[in-house]
ZANUFI-709417 format. One record per residue: residue number from 1; residue in three letters; x, y, z of N, C-alpha, C, O in turn. Coordinates in nm, 2 decimals. Example, Ala and Ser with C-alpha at 12.3 -4.5 7.8 and 13.67 -1.06 7.14 Angstrom:
<rs>
R  resi  resn    n_px    n_py    n_pz   ca_px   ca_py   ca_pz    c_px    c_py    c_pz    o_px    o_py    o_pz
R     1   ALA    1.32   -0.57    0.78    1.23   -0.45    0.78    1.32   -0.33    0.78    1.42   -0.33    0.85
R     2   SER    1.28   -0.22    0.71    1.37   -0.11    0.71    1.29    0.00    0.79    1.34    0.11    0.80
</rs>
This chain:
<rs>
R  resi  resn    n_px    n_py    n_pz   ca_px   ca_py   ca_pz    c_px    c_py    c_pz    o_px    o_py    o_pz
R     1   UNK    4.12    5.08   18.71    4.05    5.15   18.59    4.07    5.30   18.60    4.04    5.38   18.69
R     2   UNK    4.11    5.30   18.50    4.15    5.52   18.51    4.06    5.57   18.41    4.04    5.54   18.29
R     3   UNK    3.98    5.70   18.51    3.88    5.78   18.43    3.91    5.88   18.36    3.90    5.97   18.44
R     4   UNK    3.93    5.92   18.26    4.00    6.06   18.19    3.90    6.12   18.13    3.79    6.06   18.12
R     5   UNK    3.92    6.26   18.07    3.89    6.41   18.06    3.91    6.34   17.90    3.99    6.25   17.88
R     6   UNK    3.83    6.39   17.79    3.85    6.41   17.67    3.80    6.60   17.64    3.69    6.66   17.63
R     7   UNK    3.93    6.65   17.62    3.94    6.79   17.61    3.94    6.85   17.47    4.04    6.85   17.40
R     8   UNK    3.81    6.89   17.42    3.80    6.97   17.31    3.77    6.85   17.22    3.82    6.78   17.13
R     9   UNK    3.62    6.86   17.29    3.57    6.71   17.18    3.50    6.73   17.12    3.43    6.63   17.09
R    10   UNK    3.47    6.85   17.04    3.40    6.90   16.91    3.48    6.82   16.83    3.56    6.90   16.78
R    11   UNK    3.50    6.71   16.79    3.59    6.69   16.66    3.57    6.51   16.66    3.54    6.44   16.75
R    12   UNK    3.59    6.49   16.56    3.53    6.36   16.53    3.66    6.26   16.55    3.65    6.15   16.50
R    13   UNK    3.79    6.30   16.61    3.87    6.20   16.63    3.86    6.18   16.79    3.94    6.11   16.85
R    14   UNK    3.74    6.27   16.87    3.70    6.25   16.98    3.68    6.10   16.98    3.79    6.04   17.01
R    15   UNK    3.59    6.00   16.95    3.53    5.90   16.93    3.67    5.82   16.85    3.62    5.71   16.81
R    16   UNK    3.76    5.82   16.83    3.91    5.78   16.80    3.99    5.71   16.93    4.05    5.61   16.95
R    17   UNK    3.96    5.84   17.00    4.03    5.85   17.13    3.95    5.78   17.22    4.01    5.70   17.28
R    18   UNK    3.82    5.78   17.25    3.74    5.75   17.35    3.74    5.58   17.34    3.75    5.52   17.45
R    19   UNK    3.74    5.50   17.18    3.78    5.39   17.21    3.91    5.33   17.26    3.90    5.23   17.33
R    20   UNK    4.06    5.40   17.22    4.10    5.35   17.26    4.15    5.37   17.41    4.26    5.34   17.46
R    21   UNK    4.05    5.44   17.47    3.99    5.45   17.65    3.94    5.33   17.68    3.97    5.27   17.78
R    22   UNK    3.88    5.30   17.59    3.79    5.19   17.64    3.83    5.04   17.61    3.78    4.94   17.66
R    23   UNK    3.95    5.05   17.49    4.00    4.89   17.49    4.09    4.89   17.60    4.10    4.77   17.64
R    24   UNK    4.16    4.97   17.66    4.27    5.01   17.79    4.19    4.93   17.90    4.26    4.87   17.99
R    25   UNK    4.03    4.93   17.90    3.94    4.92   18.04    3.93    5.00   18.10    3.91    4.97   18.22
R    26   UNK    3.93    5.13   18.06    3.94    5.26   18.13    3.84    5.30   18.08    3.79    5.23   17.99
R    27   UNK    3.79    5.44   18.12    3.66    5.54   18.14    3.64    5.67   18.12    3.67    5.76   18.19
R    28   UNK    3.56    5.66   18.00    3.54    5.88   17.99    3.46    5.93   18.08    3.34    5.94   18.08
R    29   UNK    3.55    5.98   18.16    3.46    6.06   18.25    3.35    6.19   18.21    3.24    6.23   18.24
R    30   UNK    3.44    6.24   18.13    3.38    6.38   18.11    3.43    6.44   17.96    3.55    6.48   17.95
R    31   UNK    3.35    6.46   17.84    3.35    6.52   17.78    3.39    6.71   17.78    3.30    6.79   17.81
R    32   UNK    3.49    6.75   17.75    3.51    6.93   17.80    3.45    6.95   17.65    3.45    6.86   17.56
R    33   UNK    3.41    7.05   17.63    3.36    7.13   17.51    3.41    7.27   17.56    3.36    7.34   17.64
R    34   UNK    3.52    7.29   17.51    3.54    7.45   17.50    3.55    7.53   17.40    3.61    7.63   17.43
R    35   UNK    3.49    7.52   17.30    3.42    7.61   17.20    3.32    7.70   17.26    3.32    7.70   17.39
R    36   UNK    3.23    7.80   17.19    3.14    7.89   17.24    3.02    7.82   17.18    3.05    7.75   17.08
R    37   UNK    2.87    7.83   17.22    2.81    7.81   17.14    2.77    7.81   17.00    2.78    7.92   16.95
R    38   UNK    2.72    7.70   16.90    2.73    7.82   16.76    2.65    7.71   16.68    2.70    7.61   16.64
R    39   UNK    2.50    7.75   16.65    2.47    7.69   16.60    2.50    7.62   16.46    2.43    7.53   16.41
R    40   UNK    2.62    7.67   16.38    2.62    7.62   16.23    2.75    7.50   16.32    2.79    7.40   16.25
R    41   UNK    2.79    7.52   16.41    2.84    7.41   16.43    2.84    7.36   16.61    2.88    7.39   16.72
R    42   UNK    2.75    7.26   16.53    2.72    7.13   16.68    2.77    7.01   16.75    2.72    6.94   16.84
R    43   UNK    2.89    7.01   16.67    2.98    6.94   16.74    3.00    6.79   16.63    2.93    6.78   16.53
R    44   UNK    3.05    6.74   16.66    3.09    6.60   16.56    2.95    6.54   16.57    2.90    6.58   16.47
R    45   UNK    2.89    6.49   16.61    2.74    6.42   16.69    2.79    6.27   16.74    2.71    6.18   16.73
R    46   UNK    2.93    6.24   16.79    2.96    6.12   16.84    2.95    6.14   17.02    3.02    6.06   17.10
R    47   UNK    2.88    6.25   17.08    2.85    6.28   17.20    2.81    6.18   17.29    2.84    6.13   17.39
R    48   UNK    2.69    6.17   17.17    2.61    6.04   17.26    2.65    5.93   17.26    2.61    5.87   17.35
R    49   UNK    2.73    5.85   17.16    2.76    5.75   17.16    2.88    5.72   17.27    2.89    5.62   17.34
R    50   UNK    2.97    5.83   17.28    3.08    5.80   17.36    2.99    5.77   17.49    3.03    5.68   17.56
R    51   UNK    2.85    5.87   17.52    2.79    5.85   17.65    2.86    5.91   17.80    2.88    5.86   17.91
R    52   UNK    2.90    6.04   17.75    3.01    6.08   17.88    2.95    6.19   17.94    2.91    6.28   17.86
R    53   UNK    2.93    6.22   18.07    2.86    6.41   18.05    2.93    6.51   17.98    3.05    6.46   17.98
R    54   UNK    2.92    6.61   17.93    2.93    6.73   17.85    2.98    6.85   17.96    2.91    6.93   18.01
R    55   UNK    3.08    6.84   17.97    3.07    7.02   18.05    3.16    7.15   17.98    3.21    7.13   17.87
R    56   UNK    3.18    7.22   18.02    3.22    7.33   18.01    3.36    7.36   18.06    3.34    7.35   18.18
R    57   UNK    3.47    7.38   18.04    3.53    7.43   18.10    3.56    7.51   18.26    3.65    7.48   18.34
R    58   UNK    3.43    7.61   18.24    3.41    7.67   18.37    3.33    7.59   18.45    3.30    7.63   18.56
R    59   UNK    3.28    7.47   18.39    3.20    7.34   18.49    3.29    7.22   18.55    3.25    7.12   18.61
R    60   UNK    3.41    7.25   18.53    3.51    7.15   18.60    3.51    7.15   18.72    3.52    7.25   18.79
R    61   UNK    3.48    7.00   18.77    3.44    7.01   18.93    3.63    7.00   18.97    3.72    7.01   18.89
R    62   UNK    3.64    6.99   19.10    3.77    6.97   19.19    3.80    6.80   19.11    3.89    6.79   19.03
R    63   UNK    3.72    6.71   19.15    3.73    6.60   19.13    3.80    6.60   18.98    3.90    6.54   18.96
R    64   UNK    3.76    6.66   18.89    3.79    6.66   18.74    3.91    6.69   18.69    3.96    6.63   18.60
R    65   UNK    3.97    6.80   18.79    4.14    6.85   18.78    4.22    6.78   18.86    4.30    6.83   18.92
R    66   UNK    4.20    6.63   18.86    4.31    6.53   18.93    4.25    6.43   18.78    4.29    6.32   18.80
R    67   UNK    4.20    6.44   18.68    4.15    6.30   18.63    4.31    6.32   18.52    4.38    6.42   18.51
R    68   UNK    4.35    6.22   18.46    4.41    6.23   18.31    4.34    6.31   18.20    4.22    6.31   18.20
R    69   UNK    4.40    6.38   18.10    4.32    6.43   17.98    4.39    6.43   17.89    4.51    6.47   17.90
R    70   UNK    4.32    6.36   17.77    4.35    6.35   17.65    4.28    6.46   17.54    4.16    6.50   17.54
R    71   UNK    4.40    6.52   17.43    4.32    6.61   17.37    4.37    6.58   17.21    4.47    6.58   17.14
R    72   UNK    4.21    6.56   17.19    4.19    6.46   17.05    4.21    6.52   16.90    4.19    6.45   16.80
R    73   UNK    4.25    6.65   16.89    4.29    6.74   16.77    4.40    6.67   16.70    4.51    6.64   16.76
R    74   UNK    4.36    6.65   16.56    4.46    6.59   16.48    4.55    6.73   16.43    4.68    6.72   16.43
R    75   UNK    4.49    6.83   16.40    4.59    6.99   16.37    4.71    7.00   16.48    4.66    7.04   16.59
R    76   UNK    4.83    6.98   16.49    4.92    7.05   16.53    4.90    7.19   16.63    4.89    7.20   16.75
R    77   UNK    4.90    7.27   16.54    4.86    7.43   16.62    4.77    7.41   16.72    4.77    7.47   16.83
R    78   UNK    4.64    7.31   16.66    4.55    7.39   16.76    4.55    7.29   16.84    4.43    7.29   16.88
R    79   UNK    4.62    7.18   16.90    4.67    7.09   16.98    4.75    7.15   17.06    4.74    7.12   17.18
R    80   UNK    4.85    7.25   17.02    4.90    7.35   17.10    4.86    7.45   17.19    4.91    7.49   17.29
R    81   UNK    4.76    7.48   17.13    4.68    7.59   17.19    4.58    7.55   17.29    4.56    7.62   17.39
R    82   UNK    4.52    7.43   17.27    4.46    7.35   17.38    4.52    7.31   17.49    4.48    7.33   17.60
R    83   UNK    4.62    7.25   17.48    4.72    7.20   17.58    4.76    7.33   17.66    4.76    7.32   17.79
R    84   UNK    4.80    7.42   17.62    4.79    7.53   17.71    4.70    7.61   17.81    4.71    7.67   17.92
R    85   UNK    4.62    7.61   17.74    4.45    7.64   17.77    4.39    7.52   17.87    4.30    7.56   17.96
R    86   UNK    4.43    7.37   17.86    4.42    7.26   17.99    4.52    7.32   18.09    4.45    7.35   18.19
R    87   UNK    4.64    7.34   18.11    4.73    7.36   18.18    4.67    7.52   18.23    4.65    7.55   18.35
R    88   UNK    4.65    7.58   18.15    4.59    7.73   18.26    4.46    7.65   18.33    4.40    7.72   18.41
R    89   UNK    4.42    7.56   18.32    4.28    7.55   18.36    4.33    7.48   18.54    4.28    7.49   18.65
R    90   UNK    4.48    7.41   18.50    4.46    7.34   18.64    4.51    7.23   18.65    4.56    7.17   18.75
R    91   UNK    4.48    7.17   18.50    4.51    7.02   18.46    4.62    6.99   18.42    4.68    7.02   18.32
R    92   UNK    4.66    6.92   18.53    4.84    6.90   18.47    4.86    6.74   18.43    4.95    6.71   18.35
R    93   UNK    4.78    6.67   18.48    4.78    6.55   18.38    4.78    6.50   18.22    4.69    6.52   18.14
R    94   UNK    4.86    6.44   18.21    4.84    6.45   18.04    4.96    6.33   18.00    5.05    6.34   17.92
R    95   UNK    4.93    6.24   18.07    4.96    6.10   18.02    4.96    6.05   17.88    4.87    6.09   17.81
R    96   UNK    5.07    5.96   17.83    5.10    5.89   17.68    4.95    5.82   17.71    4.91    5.78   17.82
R    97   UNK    4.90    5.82   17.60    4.75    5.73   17.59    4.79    5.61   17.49    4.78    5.65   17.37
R    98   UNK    4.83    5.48   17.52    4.85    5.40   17.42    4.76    5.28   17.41    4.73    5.20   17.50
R    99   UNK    4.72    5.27   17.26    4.58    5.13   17.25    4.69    5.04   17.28    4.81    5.05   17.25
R   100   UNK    4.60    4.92   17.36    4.61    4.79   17.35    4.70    4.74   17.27    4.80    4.68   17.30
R   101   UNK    4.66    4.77   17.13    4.72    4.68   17.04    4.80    4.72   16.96    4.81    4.68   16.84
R   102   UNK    4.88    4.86   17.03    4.98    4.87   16.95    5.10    4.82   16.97    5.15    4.81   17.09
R   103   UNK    5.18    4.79   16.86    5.35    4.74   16.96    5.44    4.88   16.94    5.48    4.94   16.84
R   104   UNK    5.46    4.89   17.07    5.56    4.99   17.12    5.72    4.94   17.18    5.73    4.94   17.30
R   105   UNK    5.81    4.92   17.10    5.90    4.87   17.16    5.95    4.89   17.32    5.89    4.97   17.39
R   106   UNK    6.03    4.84   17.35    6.10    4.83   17.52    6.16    4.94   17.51    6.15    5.00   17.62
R   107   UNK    6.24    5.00   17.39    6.35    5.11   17.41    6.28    5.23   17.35    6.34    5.34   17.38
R   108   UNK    6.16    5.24   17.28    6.10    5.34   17.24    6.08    5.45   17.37    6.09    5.39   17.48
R   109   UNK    6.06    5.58   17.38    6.02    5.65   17.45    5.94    5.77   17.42    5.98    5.87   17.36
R   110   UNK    5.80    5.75   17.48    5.67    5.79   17.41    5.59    5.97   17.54    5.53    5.98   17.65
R   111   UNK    5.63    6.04   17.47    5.64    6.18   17.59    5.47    6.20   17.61    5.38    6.14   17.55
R   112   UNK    5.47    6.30   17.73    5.36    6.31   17.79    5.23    6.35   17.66    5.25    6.39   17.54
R   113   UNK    5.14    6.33   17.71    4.98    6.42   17.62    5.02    6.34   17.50    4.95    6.38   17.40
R   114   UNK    5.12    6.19   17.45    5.06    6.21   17.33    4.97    6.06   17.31    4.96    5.97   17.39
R   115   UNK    4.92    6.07   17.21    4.85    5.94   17.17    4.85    5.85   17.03    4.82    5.89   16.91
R   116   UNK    4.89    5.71   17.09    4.92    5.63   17.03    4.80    5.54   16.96    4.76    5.44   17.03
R   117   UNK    4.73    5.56   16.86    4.58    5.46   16.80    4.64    5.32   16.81    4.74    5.28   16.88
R   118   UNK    4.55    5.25   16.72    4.52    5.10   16.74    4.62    5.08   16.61    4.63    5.14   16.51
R   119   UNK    4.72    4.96   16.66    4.75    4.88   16.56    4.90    4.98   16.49    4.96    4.98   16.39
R   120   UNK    4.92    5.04   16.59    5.06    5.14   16.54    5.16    5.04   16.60    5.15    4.97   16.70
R   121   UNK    5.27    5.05   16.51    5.38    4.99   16.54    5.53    5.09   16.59    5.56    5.15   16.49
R   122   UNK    5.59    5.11   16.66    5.68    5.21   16.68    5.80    5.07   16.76    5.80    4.98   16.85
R   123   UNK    5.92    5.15   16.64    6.03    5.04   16.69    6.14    5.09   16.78    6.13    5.20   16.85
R   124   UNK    6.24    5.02   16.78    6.32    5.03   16.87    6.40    5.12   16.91    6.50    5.07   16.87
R   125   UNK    6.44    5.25   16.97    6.52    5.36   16.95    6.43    5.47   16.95    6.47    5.57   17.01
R   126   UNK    6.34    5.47   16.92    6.25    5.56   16.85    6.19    5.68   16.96    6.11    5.64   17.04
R   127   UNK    6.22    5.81   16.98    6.18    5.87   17.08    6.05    5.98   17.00    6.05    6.02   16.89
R   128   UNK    5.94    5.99   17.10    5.81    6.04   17.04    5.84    6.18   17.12    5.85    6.15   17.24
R   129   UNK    5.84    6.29   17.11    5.80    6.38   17.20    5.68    6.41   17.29    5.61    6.32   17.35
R   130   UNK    5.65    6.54   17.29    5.52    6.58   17.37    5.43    6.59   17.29    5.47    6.65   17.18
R   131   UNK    5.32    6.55   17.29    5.16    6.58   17.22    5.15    6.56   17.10    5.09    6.63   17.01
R   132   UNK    5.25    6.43   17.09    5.24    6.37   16.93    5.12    6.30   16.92    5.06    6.25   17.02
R   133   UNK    5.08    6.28   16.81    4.95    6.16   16.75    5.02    6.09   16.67    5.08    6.15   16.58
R   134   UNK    5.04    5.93   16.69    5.05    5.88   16.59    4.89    5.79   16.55    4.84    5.72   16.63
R   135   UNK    4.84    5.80   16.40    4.77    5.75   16.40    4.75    5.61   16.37    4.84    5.53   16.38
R   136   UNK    4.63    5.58   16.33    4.61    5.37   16.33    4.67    5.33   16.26    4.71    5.41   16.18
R   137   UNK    4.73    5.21   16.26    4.87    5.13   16.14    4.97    5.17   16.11    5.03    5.11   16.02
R   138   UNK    5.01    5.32   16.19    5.14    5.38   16.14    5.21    5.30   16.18    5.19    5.25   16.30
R   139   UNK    5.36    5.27   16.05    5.46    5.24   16.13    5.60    5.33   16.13    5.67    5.37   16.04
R   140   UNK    5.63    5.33   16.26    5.77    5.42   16.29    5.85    5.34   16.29    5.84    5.29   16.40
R   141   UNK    5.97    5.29   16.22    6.08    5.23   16.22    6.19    5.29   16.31    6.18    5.41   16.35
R   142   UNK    6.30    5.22   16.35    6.37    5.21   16.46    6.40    5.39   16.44    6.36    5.47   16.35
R   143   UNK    6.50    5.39   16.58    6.60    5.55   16.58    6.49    5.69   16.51    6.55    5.77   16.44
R   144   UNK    6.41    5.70   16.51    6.36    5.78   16.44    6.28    5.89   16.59    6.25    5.84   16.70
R   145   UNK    6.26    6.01   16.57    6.24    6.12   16.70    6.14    6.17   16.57    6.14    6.15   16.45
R   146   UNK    6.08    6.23   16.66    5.95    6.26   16.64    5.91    6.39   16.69    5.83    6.37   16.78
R   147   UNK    5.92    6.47   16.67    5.91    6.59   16.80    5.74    6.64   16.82    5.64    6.61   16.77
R   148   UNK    5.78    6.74   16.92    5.67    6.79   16.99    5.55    6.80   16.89    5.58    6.86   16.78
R   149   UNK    5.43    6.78   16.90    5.30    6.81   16.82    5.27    6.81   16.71    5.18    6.88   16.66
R   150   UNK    5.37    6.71   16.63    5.37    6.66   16.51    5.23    6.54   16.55    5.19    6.49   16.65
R   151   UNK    5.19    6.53   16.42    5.08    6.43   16.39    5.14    6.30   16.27    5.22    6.31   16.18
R   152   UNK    5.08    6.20   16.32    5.12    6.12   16.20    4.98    6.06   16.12    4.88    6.03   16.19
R   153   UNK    4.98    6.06   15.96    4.85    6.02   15.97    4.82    5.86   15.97    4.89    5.81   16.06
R   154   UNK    4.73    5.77   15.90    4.69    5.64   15.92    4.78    5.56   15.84    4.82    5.60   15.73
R   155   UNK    4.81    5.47   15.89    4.92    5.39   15.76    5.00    5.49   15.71    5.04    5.46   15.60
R   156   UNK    5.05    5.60   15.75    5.17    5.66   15.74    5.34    5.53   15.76    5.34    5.46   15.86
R   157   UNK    5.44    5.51   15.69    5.56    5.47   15.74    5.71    5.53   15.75    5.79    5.58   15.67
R   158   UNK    5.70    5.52   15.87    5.87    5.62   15.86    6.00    5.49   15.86    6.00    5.40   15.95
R   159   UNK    6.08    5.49   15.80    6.19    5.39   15.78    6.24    5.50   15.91    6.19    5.60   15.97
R   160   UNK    6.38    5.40   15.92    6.48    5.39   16.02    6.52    5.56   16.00    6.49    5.62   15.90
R   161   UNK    6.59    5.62   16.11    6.65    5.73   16.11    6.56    5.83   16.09    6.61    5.94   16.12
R   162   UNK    6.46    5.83   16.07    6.35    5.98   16.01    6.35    6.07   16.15    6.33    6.03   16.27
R   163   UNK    6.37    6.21   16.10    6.35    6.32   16.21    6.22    6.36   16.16    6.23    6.38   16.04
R   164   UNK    6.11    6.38   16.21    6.01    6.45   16.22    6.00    6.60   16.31    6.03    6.59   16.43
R   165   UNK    5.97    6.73   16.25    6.00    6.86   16.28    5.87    6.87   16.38    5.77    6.80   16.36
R   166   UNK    5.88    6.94   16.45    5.80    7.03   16.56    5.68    7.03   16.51    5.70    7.08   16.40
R   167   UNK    5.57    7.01   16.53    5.44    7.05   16.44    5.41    7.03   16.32    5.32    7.10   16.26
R   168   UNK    5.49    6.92   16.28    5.47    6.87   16.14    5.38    6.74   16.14    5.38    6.64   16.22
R   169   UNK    5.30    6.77   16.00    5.19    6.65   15.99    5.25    6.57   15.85    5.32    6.61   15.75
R   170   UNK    5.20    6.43   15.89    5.20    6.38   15.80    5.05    6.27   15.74    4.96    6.21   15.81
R   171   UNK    5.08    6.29   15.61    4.91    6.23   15.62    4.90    6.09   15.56    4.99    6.02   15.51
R   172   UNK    4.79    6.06   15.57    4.76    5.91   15.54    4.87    5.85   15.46    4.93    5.93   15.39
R   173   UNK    4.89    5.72   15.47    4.97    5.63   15.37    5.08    5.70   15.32    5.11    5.67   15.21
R   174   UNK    5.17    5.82   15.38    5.26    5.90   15.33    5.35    5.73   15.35    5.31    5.62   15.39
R   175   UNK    5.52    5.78   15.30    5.62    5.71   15.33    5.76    5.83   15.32    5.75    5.92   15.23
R   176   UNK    5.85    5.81   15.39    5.93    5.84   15.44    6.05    5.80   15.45    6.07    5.74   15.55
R   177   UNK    6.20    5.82   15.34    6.25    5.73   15.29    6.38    5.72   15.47    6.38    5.83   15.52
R   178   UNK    6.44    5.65   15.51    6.53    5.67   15.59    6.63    5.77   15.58    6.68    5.81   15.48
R   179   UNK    6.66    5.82   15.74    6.73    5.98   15.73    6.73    6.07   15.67    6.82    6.15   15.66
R   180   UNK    6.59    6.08   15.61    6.55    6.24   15.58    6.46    6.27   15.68    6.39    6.20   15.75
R   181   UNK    6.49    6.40   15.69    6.43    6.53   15.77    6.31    6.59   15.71    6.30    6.63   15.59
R   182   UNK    6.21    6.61   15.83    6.08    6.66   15.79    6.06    6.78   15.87    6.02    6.77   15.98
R   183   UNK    6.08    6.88   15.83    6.11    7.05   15.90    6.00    7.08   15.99    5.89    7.03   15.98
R   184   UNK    6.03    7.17   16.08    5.89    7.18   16.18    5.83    7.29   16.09    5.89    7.39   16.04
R   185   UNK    5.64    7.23   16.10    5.53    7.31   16.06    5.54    7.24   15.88    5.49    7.30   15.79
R   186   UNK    5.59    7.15   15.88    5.62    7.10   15.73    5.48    7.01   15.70    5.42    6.96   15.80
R   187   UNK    5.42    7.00   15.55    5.31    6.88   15.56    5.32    6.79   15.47    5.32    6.84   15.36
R   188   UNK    5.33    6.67   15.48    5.36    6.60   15.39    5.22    6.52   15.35    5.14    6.45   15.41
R   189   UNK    5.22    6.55   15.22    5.04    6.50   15.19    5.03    6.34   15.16    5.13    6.26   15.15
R   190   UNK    4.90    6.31   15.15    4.83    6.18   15.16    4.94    6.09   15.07    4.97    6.15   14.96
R   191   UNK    5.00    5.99   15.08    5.05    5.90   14.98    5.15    5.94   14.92    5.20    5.88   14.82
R   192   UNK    5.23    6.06   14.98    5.34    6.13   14.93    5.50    6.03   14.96    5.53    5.99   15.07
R   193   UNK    5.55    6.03   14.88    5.68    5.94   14.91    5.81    6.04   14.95    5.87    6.13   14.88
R   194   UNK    5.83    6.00   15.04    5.96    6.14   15.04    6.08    6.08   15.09    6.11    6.02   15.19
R   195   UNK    6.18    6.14   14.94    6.29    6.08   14.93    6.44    6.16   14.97    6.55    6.11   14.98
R   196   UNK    6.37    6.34   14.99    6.55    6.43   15.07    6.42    6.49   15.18    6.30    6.45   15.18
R   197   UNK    6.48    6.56   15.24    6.49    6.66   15.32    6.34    6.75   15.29    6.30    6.77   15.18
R   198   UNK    6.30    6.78   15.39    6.18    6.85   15.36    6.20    7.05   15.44    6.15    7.05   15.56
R   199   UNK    6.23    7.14   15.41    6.25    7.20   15.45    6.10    7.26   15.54    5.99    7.23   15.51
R   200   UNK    6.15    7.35   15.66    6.03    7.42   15.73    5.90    7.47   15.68    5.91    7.56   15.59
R   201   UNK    5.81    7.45   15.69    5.72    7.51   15.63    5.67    7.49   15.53    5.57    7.55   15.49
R   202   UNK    5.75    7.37   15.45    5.71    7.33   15.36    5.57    7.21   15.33    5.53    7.13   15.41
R   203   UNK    5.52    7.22   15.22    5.39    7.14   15.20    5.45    7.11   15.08    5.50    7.18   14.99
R   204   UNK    5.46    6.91   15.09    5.50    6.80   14.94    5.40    6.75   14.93    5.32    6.73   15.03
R   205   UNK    5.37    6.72   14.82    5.31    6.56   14.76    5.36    6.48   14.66    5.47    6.52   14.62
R   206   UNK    5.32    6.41   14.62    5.36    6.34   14.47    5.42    6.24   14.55    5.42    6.23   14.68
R   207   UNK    5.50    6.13   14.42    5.60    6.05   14.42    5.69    6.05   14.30    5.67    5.97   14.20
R   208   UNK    5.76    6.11   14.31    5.87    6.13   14.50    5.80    6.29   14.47    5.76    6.36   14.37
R   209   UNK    5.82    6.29   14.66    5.74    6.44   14.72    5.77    6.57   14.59    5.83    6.56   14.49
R   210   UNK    5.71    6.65   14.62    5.77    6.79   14.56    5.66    6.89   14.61    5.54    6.88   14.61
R   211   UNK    5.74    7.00   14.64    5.72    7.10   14.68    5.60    7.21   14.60    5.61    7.25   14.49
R   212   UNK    5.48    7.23   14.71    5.37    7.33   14.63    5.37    7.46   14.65    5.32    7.52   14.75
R   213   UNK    5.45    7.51   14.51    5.46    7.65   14.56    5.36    7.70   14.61    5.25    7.66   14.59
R   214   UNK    5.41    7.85   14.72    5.33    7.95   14.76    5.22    7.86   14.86    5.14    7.92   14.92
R   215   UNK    5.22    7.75   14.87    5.15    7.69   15.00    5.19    7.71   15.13    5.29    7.65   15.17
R   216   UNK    5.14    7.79   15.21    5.22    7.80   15.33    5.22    7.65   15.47    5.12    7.59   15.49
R   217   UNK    5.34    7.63   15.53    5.27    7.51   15.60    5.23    7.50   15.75    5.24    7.61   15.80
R   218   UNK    5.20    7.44   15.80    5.09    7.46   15.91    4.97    7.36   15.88    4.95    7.38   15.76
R   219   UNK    4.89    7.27   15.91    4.84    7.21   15.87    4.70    7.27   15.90    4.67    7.30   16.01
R   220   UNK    4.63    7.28   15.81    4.52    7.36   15.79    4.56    7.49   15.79    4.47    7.58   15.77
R   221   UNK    4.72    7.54   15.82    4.75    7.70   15.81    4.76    7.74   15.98    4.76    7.86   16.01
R   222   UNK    4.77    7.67   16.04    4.76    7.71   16.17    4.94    7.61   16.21    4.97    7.49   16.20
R   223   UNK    5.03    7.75   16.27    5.14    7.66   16.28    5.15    7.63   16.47    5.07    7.68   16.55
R   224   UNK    5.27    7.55   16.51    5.33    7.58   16.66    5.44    7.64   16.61    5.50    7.62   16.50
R   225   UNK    5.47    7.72   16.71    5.51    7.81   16.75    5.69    7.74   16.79    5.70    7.63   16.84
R   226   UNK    5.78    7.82   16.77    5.86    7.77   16.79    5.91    7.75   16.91    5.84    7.80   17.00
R   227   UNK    6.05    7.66   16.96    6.02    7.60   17.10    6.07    7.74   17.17    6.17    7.79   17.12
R   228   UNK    6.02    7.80   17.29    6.05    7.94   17.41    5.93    8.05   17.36    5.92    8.16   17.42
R   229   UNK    5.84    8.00   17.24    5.72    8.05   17.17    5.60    8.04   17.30    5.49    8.07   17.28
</rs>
C-alpha cells in the first residue's frame, strides 16, 4: 500500500484525486495547503472528509519528501507552477496515478505527475505526456499524444490521430474529430465538436468549433509556458 502527498488541496478536485487513492488501496498521507491564509477563501471543505492531516509546506517532515505526490489542479498553468514549486521543495516523486477502472492499453504510454480518473479509456498507441489530467469517461482513441499539462475534461472524446498542444484544456463532453491539432494553451469549450486544426491560443466552442474572438487562451487566462520556459 503506497501513501502519497496531495499537493495544493485547496480545490475541490482534491477529493477526485483522493478517491482514486483509495480505490488503488493506497493512502493520503498528508494533505499540503500551500496557499497563504485568507479568510474569504477556506479551502474546498472536502478536508475532513478525505481525513488526512493538513500541513504546510514548511511542515514537511523528512519522512514526507520520499512519499509519491499528486497535484490535483485541473488549470494547466497553475499545475505548472505547482509542480515546480514540489520539485524546489525536495519532492521528486510524481508518479502516473491511474483509477482502477480505467482501461489503459498495453502500448499506451502515460508520463510522470499525470492522472488518470475513473472509467477513462485510453487506446492503443496513445502517448500522454507529463502532468496530464485526463478526466472521468474520457475517451482517447488510438495514436493520439497528448502533451505536457494539457487537461482533458469528463466525457471528453479524442478519435484516432488527435495531437493535443502543451497546456491545452479541453472541457467536458468536447469531441475531437481525427487528426486535427489542438495548439498549446488552446481551449476547447464544453460540448464543442472540432472538426480542423485549432491554432495556439486559441478558445472554440460551438458545433463545429469556432473561434471567440479577442478571447485569450490559457484556461482561466493563466497559460504554460513554453517548453525551455
Amino acid at each position: 500500500m503506497a501513501r502519497w502527498l496531495i499537493f495544493a488541496c485547496r480545490t475541490p478536485y482534491a477529493l477526485e484525486v483522493a478517491e482514486t487513492i483509495w480505490r488503488r488501496g493506497d493512502e493520503v498521507a498528508a494533505l499540503v495547503d500551500n496557499l497563504p491564509p485568507d479568510e474569504s477563501d477556506s479551502g474546498s471543505g472536502d478536508e475532513e472528509a478525505i481525513g488526512a492531516p493538513l500541513v504546510s509546506p514548511g511542515g514537511l517532515s523528512p519522512d514526507h519528501l520520499s512519499l509519491p505526490v499528486a497535484i490535483p489542479l485541473i488549470t494547466p498553468g497553475h499545475r505548472f507552477a505547482v509542480e515546480a514549486e514540489v520539485r524546489a521543495l525536495g519532492l521528486d516523486s510524481l508518479p502516473a496515478l491511474l483509477d482502477p477502472s480505467a482501461a489503459v492499453a498495453r502500448t499506451a504510454r502515460i508520463g510522470e505527475g499525470s492522472i488518470v480518473n475513473a472509467a477513462a479509456v485510453i487506446a492503443g498507441g496513445t502517448t500522454l505526456g507529463r502532468s496530464v489530467h485526463v478526466n472521468r469517461s474520457a475517451s482517447i482513441g488510438h495514436h493520439n499524444r497528448v502533451e505536457d499539462y494539457a487537461t482533458l475534461g469528463p466525457g471528453c472524446v479524442l478519435a484516432g490521430q488527435v495531437t493535443i498542444g502543451r497546456g491545452s484544456f479541453v472541457g467536458a463532453g468536447a469531441v475531437c474529430a481525427p487528426r486535427v491539432t489542438i495548439g498549446p494553451n488552446a481551449v476547447v469549450g464544453a460540448g464543442a465538436v472540432v472538426v480542423r486544426d485549432v491554432p495556439a491560443g486559441q478558445v472554440v466552442v460551438g458545433n463545429p468549433a469556432k473561434e471567440i474572438p479577442g478571447k485569450e487562451g490559457g484556461y482561466g487566462g493563466v497559460t504554460v509556458p513554453e517548453v525551455g520556459r
